[in-house]
C-alpha positions, 0 to 999 in steps of 0.5 A: 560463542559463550552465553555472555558474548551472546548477550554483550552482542544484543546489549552493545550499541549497533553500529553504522552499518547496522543502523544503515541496514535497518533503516533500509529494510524499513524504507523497502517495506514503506515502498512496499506499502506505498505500491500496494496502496496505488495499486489499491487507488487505481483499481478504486478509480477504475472501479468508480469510473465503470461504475458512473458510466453504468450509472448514466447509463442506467439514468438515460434508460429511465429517462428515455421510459419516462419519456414514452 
């Protein structure tokens, strides 16, 4: 292929097809993202919740020294 076809190549509006494909490479990074960040929401849950029940733990101990 010639420097000049090259260059008429990339200056050439894209076709259909084209447009279609970029836009579906785009839709499966976006997926992507998405399921990286429940991925990252579930395990912030899971975290927060361990960390409440460490929590009222932790209170009931002191309540119950205070108690005595």
């Amino acid at each position: 292929m010639k420097l000049i076809d090259i260059i008429k190549d990339k200056l050439r509006p894209p076709t259909p097809l084209e447009l279609i494909a970029a836009e579906l490479a785009r839709a499966h990074v976006a997926k992507l993202d998405a399921e990286s960040a429940v991925d990252w929401g579930i395990a912030n849950v899971e975290y927060n919740k361990n960390r409440i029940t460490r929590l009222n733990e932790r209170i009931s101990e002191y309540k119950k020294e205070g108690q005595k």
